[in-house]
N, C-alpha and C positions, 0 to 999 in steps of 0.2 A: 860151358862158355864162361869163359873170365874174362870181368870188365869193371869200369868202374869209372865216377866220375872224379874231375881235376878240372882245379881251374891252371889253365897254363895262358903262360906269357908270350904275346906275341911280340916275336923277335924280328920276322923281317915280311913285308907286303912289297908286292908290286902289280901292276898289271901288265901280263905279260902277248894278252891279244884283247880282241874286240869284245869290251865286257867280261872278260876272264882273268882272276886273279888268285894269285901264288901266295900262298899264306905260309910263315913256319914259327910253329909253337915249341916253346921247353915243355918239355914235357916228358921226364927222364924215366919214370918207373911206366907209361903209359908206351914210348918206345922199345921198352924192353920186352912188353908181353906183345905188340901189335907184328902180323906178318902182311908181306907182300899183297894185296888186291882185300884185307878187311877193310871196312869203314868206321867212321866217328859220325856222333850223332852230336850237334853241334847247338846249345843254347843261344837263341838271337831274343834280345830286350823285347817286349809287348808282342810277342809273337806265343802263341798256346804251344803250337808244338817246334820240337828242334827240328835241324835241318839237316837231313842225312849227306853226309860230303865223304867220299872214297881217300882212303890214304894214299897220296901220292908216291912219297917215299916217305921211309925208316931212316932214322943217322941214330944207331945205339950209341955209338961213342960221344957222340956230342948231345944225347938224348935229347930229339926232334922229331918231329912230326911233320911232315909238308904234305900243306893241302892243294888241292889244285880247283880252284870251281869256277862257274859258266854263271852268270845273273839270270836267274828262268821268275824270279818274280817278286815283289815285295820282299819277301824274305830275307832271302841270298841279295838283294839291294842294299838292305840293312845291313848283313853279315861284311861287305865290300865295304864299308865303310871305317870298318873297324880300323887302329893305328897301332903303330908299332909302340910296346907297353902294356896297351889294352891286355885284359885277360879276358880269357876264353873260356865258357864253360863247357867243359868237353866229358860226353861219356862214350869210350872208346877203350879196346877193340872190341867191336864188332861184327858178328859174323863167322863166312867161312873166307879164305885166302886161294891163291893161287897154289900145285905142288910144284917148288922150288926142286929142281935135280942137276946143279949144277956137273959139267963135265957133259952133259947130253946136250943136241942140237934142239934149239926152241922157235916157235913163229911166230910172232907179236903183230896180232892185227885191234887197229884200233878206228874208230869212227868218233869225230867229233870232240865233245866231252867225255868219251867212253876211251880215253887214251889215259889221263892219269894212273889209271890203276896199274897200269900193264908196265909202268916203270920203275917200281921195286921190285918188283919179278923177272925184269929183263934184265935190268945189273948184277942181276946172283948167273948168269949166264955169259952177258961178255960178247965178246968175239963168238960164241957161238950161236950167237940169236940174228934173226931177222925180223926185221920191225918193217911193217906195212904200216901206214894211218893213213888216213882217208880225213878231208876235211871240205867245209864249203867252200871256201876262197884261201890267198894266202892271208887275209885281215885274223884266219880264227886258226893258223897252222902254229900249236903247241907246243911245245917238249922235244923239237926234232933234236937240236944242239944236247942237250939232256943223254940222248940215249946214244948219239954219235961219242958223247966224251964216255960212255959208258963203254964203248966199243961195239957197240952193235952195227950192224950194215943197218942201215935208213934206207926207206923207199915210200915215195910221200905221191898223194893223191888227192887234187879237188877239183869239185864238180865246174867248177868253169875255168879250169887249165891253168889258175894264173899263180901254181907253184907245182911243179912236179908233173905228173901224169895227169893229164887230161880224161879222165876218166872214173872208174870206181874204184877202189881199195884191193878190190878181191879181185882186178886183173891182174896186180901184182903178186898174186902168190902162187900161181899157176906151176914154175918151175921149182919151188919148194920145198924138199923131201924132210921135215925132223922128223926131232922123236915124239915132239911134243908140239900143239897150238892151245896158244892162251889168246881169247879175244873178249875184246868188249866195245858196246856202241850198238846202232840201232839193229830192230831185229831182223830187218830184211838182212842185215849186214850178217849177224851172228847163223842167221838160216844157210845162206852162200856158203859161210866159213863153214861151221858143222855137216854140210853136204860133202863139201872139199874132201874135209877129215876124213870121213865115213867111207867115202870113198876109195881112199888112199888106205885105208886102216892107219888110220893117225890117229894118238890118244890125244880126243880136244877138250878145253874146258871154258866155258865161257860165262860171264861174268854176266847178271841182269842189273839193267837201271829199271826200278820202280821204285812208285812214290812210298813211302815210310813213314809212321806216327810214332810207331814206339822204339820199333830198331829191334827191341828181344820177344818178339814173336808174342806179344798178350792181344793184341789189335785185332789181328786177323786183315790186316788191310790191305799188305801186299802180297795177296795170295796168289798161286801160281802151282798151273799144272804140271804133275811129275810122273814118270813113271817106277812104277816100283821093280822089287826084283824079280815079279811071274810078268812083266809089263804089262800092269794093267792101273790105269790112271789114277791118281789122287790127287788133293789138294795140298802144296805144301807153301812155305813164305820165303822169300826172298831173305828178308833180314834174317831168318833164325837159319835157313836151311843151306841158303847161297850167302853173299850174290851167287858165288863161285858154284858152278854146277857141270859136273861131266856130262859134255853136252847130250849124250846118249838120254838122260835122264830127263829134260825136257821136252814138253811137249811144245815142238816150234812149227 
């Protein structure tokens, strides 16, 4: 794993829903190593530890970083605060990523805060992807615009009807067939989705949120059961091993 810390400049804030804000950092040689669904591990002022936040999207050409995050607590309170100029201390990439196989058909399901990641992955596809997200109301509905300019078909879902489908995320993908599903968001959500897969023989891979202290696997804090290759269980981490994991290999 290659990484490394930068401080980079932020260049553009907004908040683009309820408590959720769009951050984009310079950050020229850190976009060049970072792929599709790793994270950055984010320094915020009198706080002990950083704050793990998923890479939205990549702009190599214009070497950026765009973050996407949800306020879940003092922390990321702070982190929303920050202005455009301010720098960032950022140690990124981290992790494992999405597989990127443009020219093949892909399913983009996404839950809540668990959609960021799935948007530097979905643009390397295009017109050939289908994006589901799921969200609570339309106050916290994300990225949809994002992934429509990207060419994706959109198909949008929240739990009290008042944007899209009145329903769950994964009634939306029932008609489906890729080659590929890349999902992230809650885990009843990723359970659904990797059943779907399985069942279909669809290669799926899905993304975990949990909590993080170091980001390169010293901690031991966000551990997570896996299966190995005679299937039989072990302890592996989320930051060193995933988030990204073919979902056959956890245990959900």
């Amino acid at each position: 794993m290659k990484y490394d810390v930068k401080l980079c400049e932020l260049v553009r804030t907004a908040e683009i829903a309820a408590d959720t804000y769009d951050f984009t950092v310079r950050a020229p040689e850190l976009a060049a190593a970072a792929k599709p669904g790793q994270f950055a591990h984010i320094y915020v002022p009198g706080r002990t530890l950083r704050r793990p936040i998923s890479i939205c999207d990549i702009d190599r050409e214009n070497g950026t970083l765009r973050f996407v995050f949800q306020i879940r607590g003092a922390g990321t309170a702070d982190l929303a605060k920050f202005k455009v100029g301010d720098s960032l201390d950022i140690l990124a990439p981290l992790g494992n990523g999405f597989s990127v196989e443009p020219g093949k058909k892909a399913l983009f399901v996404g839950g809540g805060i668990g959609v960021p990641p799935l948007l530097g992955a979905a643009k390397h596809y295009g017109e050939n992807a289908v994006v589901a997200v799921g969200f609570r109301s339309a106050d916290y509905a994300i990225l949809t615009e994002d992934f429509k300019a990207a060419g994706c078909a959109v198909r949008v879902a929240t739990d009290d009807g008042s944007l899209g489908h009145h329903g769950l995320v994964t009634d939306l993908i029932r008609d489906v067939q890729p080659d590929i599903i890349c999902a992230c968001g809650p885990m009843v959500m990723l359970r659904a989705v990797a059943a779907y897969a399985k069942e279909n023989g669809i290669r799926c891979e899905i993304s975990l949120e949990e909590r993080m202290a170091c980001g390169i696997g010293a901690c031991l804090g966000c551990a997570v059961e896996l299966y190995d290759e005679k299937g039989e269980i072990y302890m592996g981490h989320v930051c060193k091993d995933g988030p990204v994991f073919a979902a056959e290999r956890v245990v959900l």
